[in-house]
N, C-alpha and C positions, 0 to 999 in steps of 0.2 A: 406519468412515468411508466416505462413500460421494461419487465423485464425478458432477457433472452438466455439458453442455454447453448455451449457449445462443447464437443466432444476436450479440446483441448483445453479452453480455459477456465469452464465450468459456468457458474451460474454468474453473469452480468446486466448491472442497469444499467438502461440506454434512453435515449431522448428524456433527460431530467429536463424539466420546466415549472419555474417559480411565478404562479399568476401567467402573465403573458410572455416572462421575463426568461430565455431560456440558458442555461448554464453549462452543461454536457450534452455533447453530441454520444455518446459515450462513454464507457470505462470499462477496461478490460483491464485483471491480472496477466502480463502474458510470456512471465517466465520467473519458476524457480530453479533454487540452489540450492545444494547442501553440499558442501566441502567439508571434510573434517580434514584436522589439525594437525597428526599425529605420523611423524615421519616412520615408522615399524613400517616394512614393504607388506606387513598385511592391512593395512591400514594407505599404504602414498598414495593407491590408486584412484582412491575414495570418492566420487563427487557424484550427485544424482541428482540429472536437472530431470523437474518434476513433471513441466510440461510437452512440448511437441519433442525433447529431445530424447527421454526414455519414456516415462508416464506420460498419461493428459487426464488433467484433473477433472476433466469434465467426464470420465468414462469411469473414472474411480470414486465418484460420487457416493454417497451413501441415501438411501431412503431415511425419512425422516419418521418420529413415532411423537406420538399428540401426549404431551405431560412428559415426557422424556427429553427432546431436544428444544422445546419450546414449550410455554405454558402461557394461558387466557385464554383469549379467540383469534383465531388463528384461521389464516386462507391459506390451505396449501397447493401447490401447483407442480405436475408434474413435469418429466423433461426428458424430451428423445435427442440422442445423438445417435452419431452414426457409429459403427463398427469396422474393424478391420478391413471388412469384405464391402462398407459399404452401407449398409445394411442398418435399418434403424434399430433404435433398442430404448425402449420406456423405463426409466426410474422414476416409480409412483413416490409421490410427495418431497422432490428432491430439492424442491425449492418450498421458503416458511415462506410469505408476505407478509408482513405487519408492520410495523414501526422499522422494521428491517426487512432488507433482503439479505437471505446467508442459504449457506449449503457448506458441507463439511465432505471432505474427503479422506482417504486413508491410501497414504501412498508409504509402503513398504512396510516400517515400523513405526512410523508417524501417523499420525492425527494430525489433516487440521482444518479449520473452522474460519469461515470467512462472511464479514458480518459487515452489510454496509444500514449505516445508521442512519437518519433524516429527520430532523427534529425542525421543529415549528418557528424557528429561527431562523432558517434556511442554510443552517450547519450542515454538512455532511462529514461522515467519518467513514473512516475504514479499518475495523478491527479485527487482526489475525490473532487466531489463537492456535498453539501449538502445544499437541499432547502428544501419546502413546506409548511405546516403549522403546527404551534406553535403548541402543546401538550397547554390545559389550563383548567383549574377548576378556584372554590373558591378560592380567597386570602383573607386571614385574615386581621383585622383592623391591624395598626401600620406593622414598621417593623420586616419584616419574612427573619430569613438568607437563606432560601431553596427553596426560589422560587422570579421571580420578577413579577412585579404587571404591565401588559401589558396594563390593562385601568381599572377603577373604579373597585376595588372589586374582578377582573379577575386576576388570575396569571398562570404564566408559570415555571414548575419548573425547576431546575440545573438538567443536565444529562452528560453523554459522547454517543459520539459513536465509539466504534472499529473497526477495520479490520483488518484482516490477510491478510498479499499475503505468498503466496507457490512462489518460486523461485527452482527452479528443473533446478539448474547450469548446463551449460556444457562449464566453460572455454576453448578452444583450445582440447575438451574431457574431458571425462564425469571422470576423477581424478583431483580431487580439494580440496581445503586447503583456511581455513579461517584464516586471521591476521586481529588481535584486533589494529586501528591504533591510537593515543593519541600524542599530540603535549605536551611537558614538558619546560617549560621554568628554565632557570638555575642560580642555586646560585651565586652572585657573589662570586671571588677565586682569587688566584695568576692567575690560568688557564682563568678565566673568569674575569678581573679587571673591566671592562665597564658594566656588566649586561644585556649586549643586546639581545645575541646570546639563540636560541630556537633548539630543536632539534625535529625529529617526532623519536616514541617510537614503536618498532612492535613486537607484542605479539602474538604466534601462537597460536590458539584455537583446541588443539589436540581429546580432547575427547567428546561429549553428556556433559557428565557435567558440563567441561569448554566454551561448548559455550553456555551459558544463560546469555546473558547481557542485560544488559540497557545501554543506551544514557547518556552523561556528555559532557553536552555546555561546561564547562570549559577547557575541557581534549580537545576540537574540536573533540572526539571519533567518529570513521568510521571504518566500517570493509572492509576490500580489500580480495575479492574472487578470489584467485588465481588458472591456471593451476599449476598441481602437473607433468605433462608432454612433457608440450612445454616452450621454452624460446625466449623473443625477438631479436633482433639485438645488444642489449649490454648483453646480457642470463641471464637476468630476469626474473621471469616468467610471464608470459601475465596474464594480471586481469582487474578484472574490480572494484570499491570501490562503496557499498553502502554506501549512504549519509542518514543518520534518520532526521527525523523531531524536534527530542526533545523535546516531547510531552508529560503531564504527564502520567505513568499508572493507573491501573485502580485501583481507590478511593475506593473500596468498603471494608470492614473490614477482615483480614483474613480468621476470621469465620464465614464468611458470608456465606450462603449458593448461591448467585451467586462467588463469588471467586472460590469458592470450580470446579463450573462448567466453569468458562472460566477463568483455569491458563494460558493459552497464553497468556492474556494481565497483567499478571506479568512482564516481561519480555518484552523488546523491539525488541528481539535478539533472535533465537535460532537455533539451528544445528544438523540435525538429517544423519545418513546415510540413503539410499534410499531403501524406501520398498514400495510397489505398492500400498500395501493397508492403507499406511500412508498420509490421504489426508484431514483430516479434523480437524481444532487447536484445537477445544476443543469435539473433539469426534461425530460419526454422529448424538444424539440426543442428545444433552446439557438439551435440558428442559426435557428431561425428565433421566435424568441419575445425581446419588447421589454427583457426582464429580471425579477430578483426570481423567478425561477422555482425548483420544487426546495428544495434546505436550509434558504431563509429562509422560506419559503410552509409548508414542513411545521409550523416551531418556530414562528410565528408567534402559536400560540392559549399558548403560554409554558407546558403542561401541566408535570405531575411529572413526574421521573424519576429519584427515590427509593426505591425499592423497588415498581419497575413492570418492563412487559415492555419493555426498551427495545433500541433501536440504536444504535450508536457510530459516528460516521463519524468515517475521518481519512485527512487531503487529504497529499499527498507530493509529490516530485519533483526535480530539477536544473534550474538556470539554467545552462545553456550558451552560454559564449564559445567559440567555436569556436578549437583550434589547428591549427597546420599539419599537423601528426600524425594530424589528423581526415580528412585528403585522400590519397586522393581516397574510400576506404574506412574508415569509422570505427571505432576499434576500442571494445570495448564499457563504456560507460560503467552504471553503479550507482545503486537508490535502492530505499528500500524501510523493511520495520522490523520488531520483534521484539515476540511477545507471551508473556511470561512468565509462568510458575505463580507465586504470593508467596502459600506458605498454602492451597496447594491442597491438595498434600497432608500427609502426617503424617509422611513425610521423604522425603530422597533416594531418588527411582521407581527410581535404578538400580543399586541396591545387590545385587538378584538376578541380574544379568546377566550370562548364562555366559558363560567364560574362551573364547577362540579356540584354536587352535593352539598350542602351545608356551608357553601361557601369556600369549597375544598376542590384543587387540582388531582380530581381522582376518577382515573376511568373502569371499566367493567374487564378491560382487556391489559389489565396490572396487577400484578400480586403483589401484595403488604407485606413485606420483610422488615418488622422491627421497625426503625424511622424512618425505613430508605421505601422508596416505590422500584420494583423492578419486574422490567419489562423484557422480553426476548427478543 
């Protein structure tokens, strides 16, 4: 695994490879949002996309301190982007390596922290954390539905924030195939008299147009990103299942003039085949571009991506109501999601894993909190 820095989208791991077995070509965040909620014309204007369209996270990086952002043993690694003019620029220890890769940013009033996780199961995670301080104006007498009221007179308004990640698969090789996964539970029958028995449902997602989905807690909906080339040991094909958040999308009114510029976060889901200079969700300048830019402009020619080289985008995030707890310092709020082996490989990766201590799953580079092990 190797990682990289870029001025815009900050710190990313790239060539992930399990054993021989390789998984990501790969993975960029490569566009936020923040809309707030709250129709007052000091507030409609409201929206701050974080990367290439006003900020770029990767230049708003923060350096990192040993026992404050991270704690054990720790390899840190710096990171040069370039400058307005061009022009490199060193942020020493901007990047932790250890059990994670993360860097944390501070874009405005926000905090926030991006933490990809890799565990010996051949898990990956992606967890955003989101701190700093409240956004706050004037709050009106009496109850306001579009904002809450932080202390006397002060409020904070309702917003979201987005994120894209770029997933640039490479199951077992770089042809791959999405299935829509859905758990259906079944009518009772003569065939089914007890009503117990559930079935999982799998929907191949053949074209650009069929793969724009959203999330349904009900359905337990997950998509499994399969090899279109390789099979496991019962000739299966090796994949791996992202897991969504189930999060709402983005509130904003169709005709909005922000919709218009970030339709990725329509969509929870979506499937592009791979073109080079396909790298950014909603277009590289959203603020300043009339709409339609980005995820709809890519899929647009409705190509396969069935057993092609493709990308997976998927859009994430929190709707935040602001509570009083959030003032005047916020504490850190969560979002994020999980991509899982199903069939990668031929069993449990961590069956060889030697014993700790006494017989104990315990390393030198974990701190002891009570009963939990926690690592950074």
């Amino acid at each position: 695994m190797r990682d990289a820095a870029a001025a815009v989208t900050g710190s990313e791991p790239w060539a992930i490879v399990q054993s021989v077995q390789s998984v990501l070509e790969a993975v960029h965040k490569t566009t936020g949002l923040v809309p707030y909620g709250e129709p007052h014309p000091t507030h409609e204007w409201q929206n701050y996309f974080d990367d290439a369209g006003e900020y770029q996270f990767g230049r708003l990086a923060n350096c990192l301190v040993l026992g404050c952002d991270c704690l054990g043993k720790i390899q840190y690694l710096d990171a040069t982007v370039a400058d307005d003019f061009g022009d490199p620029v060193l942020f020493a220890n901007a990047i932790s390596r250890r059990l994670v890769i993360s860097f944390f940013v501070t874009v405005g009033n926000y905090d926030y922290g991006f933490y990809w996780y890799f565990y010996l199961d051949g898990k990956i995670e992606l967890e955003c954390m989101a701190t700093g301080i409240i956004f706050s104006s004037g709050h009106p007498e009496g109850e306001y539905d579009f904002a809450t009221e932080m202390a006397p007179r002060l409020g904070a308004p309702c917003h979201q924030h987005w994120f894209s990640a770029l997933l640039d698969v490479a199951i077992d090789g770089n042809k791959c195939h999405v299935d829509k996964l859905e758990v259906w539970r079944l009518p009772i029958s003569p065939e089914n008299p007890v009503g117990k028995p559930f079935k999982r449902v799998v929907t191949c997602l053949e074209r650009e147009g069929d793969a724009q989905r959203e999330t349904d807690n009900k359905l337990g909906r997950a998509w499994l990103i399969a090899s279109s080339e390789k099979v496991n040991c019962l000739g299966r094909p090796t994949g791996y299942v992202l897991f969504p958040e189930g999060a709402p999308l983005l509130l904003a009114e169709d005709d909005s003039s922000i919709n218009k510029r970030v339709q990725y976060a329509t969509k929870h889901l979506r499937v592009t085949q791979y073109a080079r200079d396909d790298m950014w969700s909603a277009g590289y300048t959203p603020n300043r571009h009339p709409g339609h830019a980005g995820l709809p402009a890519y899929a647009k020619a409705n190509r396969l991506v069935d057993g092609e080289d493709i990308v997976v985008w998927y859009t994430f995030g929190p709707t935040h109501f602001p509570r009083v707890e959030d003032w005047p310092a916020m504490p850190v709020d969560y979002t994020g999601f999980s991509f899982r082996p199903d069939g990668f490989f031929d069993h449990n990766p961590t069956l060889d894993v030697p014993e700790g201590p006494n017989g104990k799953e315990f390393s030198e580079n974990c701190v002891s909190s009570g009963t939990s092990i926690v690592a950074c």
